[in-house]
N, C-alpha and C positions, 0 to 999 in steps of 0.2 A: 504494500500500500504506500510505504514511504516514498520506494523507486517512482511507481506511479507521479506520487501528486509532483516531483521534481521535475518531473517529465515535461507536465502540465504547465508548471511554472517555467521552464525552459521556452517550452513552447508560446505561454503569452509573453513572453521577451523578446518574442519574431526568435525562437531557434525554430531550424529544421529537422526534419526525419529521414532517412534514407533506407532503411529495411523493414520489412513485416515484423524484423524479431522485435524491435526495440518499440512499439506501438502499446499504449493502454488501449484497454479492452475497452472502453466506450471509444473514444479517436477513432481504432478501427470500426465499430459500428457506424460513425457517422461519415469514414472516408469511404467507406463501403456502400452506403447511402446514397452520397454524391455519384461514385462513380456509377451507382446501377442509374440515375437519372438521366446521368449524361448518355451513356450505353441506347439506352432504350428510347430516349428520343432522338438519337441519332437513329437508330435502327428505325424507328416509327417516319421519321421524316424521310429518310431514302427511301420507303416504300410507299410515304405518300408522292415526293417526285415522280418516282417511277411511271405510277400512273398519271401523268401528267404530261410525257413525253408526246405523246400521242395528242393532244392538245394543242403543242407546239405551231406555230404558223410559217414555220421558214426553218431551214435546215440549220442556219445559226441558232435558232430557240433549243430546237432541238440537241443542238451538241452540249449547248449551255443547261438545259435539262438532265440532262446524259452524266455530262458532268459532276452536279451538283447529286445524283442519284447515287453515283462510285464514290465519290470522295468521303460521303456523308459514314456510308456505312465502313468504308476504310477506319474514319476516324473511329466508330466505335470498338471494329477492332482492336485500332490503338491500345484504350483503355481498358479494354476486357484481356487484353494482354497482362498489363498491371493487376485487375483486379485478379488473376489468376495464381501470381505469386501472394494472394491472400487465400488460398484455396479453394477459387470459384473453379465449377467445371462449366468452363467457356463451350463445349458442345452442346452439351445440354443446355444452358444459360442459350443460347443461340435460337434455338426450337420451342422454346420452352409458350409462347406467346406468336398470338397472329396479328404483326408489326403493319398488317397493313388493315384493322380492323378498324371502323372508324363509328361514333354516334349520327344519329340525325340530324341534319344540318343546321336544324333549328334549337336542338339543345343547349343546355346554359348550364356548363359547366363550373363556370366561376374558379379558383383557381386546386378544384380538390382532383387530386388525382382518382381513377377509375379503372375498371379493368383488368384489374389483378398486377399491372406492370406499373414502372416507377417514368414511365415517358411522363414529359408535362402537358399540362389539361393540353394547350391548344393543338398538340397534335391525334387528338382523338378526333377532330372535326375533318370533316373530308373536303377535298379542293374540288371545285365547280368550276370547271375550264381555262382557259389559260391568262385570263384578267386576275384570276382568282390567284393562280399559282402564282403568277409574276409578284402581286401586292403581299400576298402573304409570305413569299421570299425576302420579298424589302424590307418589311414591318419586321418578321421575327430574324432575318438575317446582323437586322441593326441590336435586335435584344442579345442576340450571339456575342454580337461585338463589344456590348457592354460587358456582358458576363463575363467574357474571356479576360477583362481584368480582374477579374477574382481569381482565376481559375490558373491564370499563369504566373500567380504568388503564394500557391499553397503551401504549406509550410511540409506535404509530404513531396520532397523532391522531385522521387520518378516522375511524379503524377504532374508536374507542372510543369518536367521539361518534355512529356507528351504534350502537355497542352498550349505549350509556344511552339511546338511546329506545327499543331495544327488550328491555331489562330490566322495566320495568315489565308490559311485558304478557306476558312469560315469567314475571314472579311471579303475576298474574292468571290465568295458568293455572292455574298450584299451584294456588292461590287456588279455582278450578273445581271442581278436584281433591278437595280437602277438603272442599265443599258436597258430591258427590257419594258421598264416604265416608261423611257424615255419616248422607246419607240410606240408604245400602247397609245399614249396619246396623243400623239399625233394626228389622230381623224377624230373627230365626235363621238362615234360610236363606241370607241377603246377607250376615251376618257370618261363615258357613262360607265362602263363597266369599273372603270379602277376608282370611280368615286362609290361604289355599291360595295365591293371588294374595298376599300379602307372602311368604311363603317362597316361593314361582317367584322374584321380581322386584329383593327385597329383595340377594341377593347380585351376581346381574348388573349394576342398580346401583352397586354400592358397585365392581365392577370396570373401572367407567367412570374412577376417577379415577387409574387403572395402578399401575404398581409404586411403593413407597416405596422412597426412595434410586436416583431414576433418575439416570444419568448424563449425561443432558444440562439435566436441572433448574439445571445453571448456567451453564451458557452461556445459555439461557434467561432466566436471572434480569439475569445481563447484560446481554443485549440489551433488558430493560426489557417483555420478554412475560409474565416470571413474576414471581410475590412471592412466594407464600407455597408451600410442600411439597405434593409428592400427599397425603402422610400429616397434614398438618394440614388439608385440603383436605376428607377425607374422615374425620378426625375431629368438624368444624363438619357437615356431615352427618349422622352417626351422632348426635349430641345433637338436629339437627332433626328427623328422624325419631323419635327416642325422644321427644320433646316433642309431634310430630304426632299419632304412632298412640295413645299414654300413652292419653287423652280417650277413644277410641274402643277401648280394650281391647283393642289389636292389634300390643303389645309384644312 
């Protein structure tokens, strides 16, 4: 118990971690936690792309679909790699859930997860053609980008030099994202669709980053998994968004 709480105390000093061995038994429960969210909404959103591909309107959406389909679930392999040196079995874990299952498209999830799996709410909803896909790549590709300043200062090592290499091509997706805003509105009829698609997307979204004033946001902070608040979290969102859409008229 002593080694423990030292650990602890290490830890909210900004020390890090580098093995499974040296981990308290909660720490591992809640980096264990993380990673199955991450995993699983990476696995849930390459299988909502997926079906999206075919949506596509021109062979550049399409590769950029393609793309964003491989890479997604690349990444979660990353992490399901890690979480294996904690003795997940990554096959099973793999099979275990239908990543391409989605609710009614009117449902209101709000930000509870469902399902049985640790993917977050907004990818339970399913994408309605390709205005849909493009807005909702933009909106939660920018909540990626927030996040992944948490994600690439985790105080357990491995786990955060997985998640600066794949930061980059999580912002490249936005990245994607944007090129195909761009080109969406350009006619009338593409800018109805992406003003219909930011109101579907736009609040699901934003309840990806949970409740302000959680109560385990400090223990959390503690242990060197969190910095900064949900609510500053998804305020640095709410400005990228309004900065994103500003250009395109879709404030």
């Amino acid at each position: 118990m002593a080694g423990a709480m030292d650990i602890e105390d290490y830890l909210a000093q900004g020390g890090v971690l580098t093995s499974p061995a040296n981990v308290p038994a909660r720490y591992r429960g809640e980096l264990l936690r993380l990673m199955a969210s991450f995993v699983d909404s990476e696995l849930a959103a390459s299988a909502g792309f997926a079906a999206s591909i075919n949506f596509a309107p021109g062979i550049k959406e399409r590769i950029a679909a393609s793309r964003i389909t491989l890479e997604k679930a690349d990444h979660a392999e990353r992490v399901l790699a890690v979480m294996a040196e904690f003795g997940t079995d990554t096959a099973r874990y793999q099979r275990q859930h239908d990543w391409a299952a989605r609710v009614a498209r009117d449902a209101d999830l709000g930000a509870v997860r469902t399902g049985g799996d640790m993917r977050l709410s907004v990818f339970h909803y399913p994408i309605d053609g390709w205005a849909d896909a493009v807005v909702m790549n933009v909106l939660m590709g920018l909540a990626t980008g927030v996040q992944m300043t948490e994600l690439t200062r985790l105080s357990y090592a491995p786990l955060a030099e997985v998640f600066r290499g794949i930061a980059p091509r999580e912002a490249r997706h936005a990245a994607l994202g944007v090129e195909g805003l761009e080109r969406l509105v350009a006619d009338q009829a593409g800018r109805a669709a992406a003003v219909a698609a930011v109101a579907y997307w736009r609040p699901r979204v934003a309840a990806t980053f949970g409740v302000a004033g959680s109560a385990r946001h400090g223990m959390l902070a503690r242990f060197g998994l969190r910095h900064a608040t949900n609510a500053e979290l998804l305020a640095r969102w709410q400005a990228m968004v309004a900065e994103t859409l500003g250009p395109a008229g879709l404030n």
